[in-house]
N, C-alpha and C positions, 0 to 999 in steps of 0.2 A: 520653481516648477514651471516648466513649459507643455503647456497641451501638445504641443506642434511634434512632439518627440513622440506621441504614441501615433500609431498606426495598423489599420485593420488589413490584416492579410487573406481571409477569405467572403466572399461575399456569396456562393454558392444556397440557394433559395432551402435548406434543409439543415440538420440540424451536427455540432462540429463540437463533440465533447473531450476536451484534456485529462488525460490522470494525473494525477496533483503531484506527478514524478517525472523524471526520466522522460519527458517527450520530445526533448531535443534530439539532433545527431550529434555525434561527438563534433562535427567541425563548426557547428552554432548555426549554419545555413538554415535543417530541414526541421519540421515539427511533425509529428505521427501524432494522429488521432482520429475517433470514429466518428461515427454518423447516427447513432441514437437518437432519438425524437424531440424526448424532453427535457428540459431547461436542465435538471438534475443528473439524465443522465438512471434515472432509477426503472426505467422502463428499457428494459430490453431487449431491445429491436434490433440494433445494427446489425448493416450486413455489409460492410466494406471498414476497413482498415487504410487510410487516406494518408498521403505526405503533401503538405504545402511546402514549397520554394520559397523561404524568406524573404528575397530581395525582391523577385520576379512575379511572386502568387503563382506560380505556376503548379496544377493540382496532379497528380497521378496515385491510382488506386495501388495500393499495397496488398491487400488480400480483398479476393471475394469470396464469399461463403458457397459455401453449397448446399444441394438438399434440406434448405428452407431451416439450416442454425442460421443463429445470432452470436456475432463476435463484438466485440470491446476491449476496452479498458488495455490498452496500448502503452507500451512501454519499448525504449532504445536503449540497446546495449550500448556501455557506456565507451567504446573504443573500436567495435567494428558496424556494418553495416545492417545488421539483424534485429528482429523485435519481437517481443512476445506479446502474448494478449490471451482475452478469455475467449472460448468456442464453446454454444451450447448441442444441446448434441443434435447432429442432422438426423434426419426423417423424426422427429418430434411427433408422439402420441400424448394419448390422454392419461396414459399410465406412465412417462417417461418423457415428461416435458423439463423446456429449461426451469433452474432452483440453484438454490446454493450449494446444494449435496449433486447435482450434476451435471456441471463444467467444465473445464481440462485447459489448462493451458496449452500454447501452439508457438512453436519457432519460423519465423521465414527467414530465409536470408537470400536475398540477391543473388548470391554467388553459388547457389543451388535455385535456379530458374523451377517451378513450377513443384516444388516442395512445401510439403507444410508438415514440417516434423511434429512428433506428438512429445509436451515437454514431459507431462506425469502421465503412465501407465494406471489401467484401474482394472480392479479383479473384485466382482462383487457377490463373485460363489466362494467358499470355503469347500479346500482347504486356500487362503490365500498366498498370497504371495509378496515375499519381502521385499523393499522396494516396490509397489506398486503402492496405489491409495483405494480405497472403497466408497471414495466420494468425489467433491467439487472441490478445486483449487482456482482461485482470486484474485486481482491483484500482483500481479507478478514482478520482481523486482531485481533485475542483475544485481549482484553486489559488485563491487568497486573496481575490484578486478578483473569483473565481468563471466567467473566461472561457476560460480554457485548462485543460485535462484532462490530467494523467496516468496513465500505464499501465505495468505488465508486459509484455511480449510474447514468445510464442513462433509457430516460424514454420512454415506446414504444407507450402506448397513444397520446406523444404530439408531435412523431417523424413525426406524419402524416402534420403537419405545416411546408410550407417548408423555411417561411421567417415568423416574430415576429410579431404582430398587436397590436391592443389597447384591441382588446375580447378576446386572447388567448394566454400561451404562448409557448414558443416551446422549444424541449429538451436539455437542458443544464447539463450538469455534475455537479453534487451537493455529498455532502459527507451523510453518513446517518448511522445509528446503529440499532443493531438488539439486544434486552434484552431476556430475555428467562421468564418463567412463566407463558408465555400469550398464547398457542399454537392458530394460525390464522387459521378457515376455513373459506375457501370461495367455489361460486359457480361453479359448472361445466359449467354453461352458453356458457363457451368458452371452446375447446378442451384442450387449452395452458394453464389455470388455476392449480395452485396447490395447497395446504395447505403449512406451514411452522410450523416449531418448536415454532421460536423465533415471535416477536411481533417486525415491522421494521419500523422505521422513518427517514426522511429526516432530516437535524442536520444544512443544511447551508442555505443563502436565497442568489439566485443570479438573477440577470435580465438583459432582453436583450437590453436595452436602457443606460446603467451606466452614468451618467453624469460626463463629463471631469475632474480629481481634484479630486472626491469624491472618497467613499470607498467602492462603489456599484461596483462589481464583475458581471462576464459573466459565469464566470467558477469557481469550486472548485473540487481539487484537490490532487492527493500524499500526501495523510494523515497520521496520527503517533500519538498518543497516546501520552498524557504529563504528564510524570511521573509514577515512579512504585506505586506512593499513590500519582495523581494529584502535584500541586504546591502550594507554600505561597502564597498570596496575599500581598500587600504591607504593611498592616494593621497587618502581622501576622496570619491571619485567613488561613484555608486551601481550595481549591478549588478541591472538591475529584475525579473529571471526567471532562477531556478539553482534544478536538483535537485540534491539531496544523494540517494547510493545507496551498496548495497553493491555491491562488486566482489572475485572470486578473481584473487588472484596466484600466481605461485611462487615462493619466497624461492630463495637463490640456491642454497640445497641441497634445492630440487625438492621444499618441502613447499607445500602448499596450503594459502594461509588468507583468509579473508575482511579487508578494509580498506576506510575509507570515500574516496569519490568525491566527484566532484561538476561539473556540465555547467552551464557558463555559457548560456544561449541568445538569442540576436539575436531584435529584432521582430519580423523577418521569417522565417518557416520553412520559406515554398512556392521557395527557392532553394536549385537542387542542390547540394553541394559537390563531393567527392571522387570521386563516381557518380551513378548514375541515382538520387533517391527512394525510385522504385519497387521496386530491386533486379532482378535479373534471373533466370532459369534454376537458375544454379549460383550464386550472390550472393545474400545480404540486402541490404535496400534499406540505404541509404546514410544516414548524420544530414545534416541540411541545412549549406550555407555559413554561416561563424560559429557555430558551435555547440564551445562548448572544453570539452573533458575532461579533469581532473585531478586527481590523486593526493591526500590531508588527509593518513593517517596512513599511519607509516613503523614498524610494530610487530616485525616479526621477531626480534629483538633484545632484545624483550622477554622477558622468565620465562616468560609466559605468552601468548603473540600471537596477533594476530588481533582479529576480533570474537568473542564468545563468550555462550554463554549460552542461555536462550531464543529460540524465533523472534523477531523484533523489528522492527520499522521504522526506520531513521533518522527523528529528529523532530528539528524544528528550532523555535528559542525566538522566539517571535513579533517581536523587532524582528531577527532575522536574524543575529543574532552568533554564536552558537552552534550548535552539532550535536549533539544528544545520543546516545548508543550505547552497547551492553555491550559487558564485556571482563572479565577475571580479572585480579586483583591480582597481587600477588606469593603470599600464601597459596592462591592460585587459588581466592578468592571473586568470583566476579560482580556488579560493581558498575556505577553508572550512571558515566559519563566523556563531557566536553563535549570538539569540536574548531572550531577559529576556521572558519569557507567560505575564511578566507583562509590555511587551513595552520598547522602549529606543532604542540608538543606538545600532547599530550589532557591533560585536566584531570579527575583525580579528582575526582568530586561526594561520590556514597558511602564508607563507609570500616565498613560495619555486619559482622557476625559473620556473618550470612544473608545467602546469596543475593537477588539481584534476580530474578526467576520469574515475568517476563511483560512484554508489550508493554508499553509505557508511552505516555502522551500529558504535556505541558508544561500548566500553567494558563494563560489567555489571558492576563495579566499579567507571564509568564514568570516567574515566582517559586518557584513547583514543579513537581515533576513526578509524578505518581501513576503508582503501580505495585504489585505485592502483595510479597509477604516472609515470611516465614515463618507460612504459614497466614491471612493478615491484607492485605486494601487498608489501603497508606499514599499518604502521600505524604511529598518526599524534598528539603526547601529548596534550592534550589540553588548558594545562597551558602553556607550553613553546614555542608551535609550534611548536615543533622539529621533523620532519619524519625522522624516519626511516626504512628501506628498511630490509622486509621481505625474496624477495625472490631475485633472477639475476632480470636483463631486461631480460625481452624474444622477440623473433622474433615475437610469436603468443603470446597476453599480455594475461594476464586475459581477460578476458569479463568486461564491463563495469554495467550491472544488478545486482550486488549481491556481496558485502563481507561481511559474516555474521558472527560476534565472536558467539563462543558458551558460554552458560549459564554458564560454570565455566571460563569462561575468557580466556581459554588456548589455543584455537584453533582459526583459522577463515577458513571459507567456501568460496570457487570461485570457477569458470567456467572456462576452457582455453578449446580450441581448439587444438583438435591432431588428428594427421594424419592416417589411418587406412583401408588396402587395397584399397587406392586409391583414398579414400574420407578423410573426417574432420567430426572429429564430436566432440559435446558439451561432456566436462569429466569434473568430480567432483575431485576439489582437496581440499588439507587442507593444512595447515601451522602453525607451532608452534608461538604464538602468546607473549612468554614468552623471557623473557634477554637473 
């Protein structure tokens, strides 16, 4: 471990938050991230979309907002120069401020100067419309190939239900995807309405009643793409498009705990299945035909069950085999543990005396996975388990949102906290990720 290998790229007197993905550019030089306030990242303010110059620190704003939104949570397409992020909605009232059920994601790309495409269209009068959403999408995610989008969603239609019934449901967090080709209009009917680029669907099915035991889910969640080309099947065949998520159960004595998912997806997504796309009045839209959801891990039973630990994302190891996720041992330490896309028991990676204490990302090689530990970015072999320690322990750790290897494997991305006429503010470091 050499300290002298890490290095702080920005110093700017405000605040410099990572998404716990994709904030690389493809050629490892640039990092995209915002300007949110505080340390988490939970308060949001930002109103500019930023790229540092690696080598150089050299700063240039990537989007500025207008009419008093707030944008975040920044993500790079994993092969061209474009990036998405959240936008809440400009000219904000008191009836129609930023939330989770009212955000949209946004495209920029360079090579269209002074565009800011809209990724998901919203229509929040009935009758609606297919491909469009009736609420907020989160988190946005190229997939591998860089053509389909992932997202969070929550819904602003059904957010009017303040408790579940038997004629309606009410707004749950569900995972959902955005394909391009299909550009969505809808109507002006409502102020808040917009067009989108992309053609958006829900991807999970969750409900507000789950029966104890079963695999019926209330919530879905911190999603991750499986695979730079999907996974095997067990047959040998290939499954070319699967998220991996989390989801809530209740065990069969009616406790609640988080367990990993996973949503096979068909080529084609603009086909209804079970309902309308759209969803309806009292309904969320529907996932499309072919689209399969199922259960990896069966933890209740365990010491310690569930997922556990820090916030965290499912992340999956670049040829698709694996799932990586927190959980508590037996000691109830919080360690890193792999599961197949094809089911079966989890597999201890870690086995360390500290906790695991932050999102993690896999190296593009699949060979480790970086994360922090007790005061210190490591990273965590995944054959051997073996952490080791990237940087000192620090007084003020890393942040626990974000450690992100870059696409040539050589670097990793975090957040610490330093100190700065009198204040603290979020700074972007890096760290030589190499022997």
């Amino acid at each position: 471990m050499d300290p002298a290998h890490e290095r702080q790229i920005t110093f700017a007197p405000y605040g410099h938050v990572l998404t716990n993905f994709g904030v690389w550019s493809p050629d490892s030089r640039r990092i995209v991230y915002d300007v949110r306030s505080d340390a988490a990242g939970t308060v949001f303010d930002g109103t500019r979309i930023e790229e540092v110059e690696v080598e150089t620190g050299s700063l240039r704003v990537r989007y500025q907002s207008q009419n008093r939104a707030r944008c975040g949570v920044v993500t790079h397409h994993p092969s061209e120069p474009k990036v998405v992020f959240i936008l809440g909605p400009e000219n904000p009232t008191a009836d129609y401020a930023y939330g989770p059920a009212r955000r949209r994601g946004v495209v920029i790309d360079p090579r269209v100067p002074g565009v800011a495409a809209p990724l998901d269209a919203r229509d929040l009068t009935p009758p609606f419309t297919p491909g469009a959403l009736r609420g907020g999408s989160h988190v946005h995610g190229f997939s591998p190939a860089g053509d389909w989008v992932s997202f969070t969603y929550d819904d602003d239609v059904l957010s009017k239900f303040s408790a579940p019934g038997p004629d309606h449901d009410v707004n749950q967090r569900n995972v959902g995807v955005a394909i391009p080709g299909t550009p969505v209009r809808v109507s002006r009917a409502n102020p808040r309405n917009n067009d989108g680029e992309f053609f958006s669907v829900l991807v999970t099915h969750t409900t507000a009643f789950p029966r104890p035991g079963s695999d019926e889910i209330t919530r879905a969640f911190e999603d991750a793409w499986v695979g730079t080309d999907g996974y095997l099947r067990p047959d040998g065949s290939r499954q070319r498009r699967a998220i991996a998520f989390q989801g809530n159960v209740l065990t069969a004595v009616g406790t609640e705990i988080s367990e990993v998912f996973l949503v096979d997806l068909p080529d084609d997504l603009t086909v209804p299945g079970d309902g309308p796309l759209e969803g309806t009045e009292t309904r969320r839209p529907f996932p499309p035909r072919g689209v399969r959801q199922r259960r990896l891990t069966f933890t209740a039973d365990c010491r310690n069950p569930g997922i556990q630990g820090p916030r965290h994302w499912l992340r999956s190891s670049p040829d698709g085999s694996r799932i990586a996720l927190l959980m508590k041992d037996d000691a109830a330490v919080v360690q890193l543990w792999t599961v197949s896309p094809n089911g079966g028991t989890p597999v201890q990676v870690t086995r360390n005396a500290w906790p695991i204490a932050s999102a993690f990302t896999w190296s593009p090689d699949g060979s480790r996975i970086a994360h922090v530990m007790d005061g210190s970015m490591c990273t965590s072999d995944v054959a051997t388990g073996a952490t080791r320690r990237l940087t000192e322990k620090y007084e003020r750790p890393p942040r626990p949102e974000a450690c992100v290897f870059s696409p040539d494997g050589r670097q990793i991305a975090y957040v610490r906290r330093v100190p700065s006429g009198g204040k603290e503010y979020n700074q972007i470091f890096i760290v030589s990720a190499e022997p």
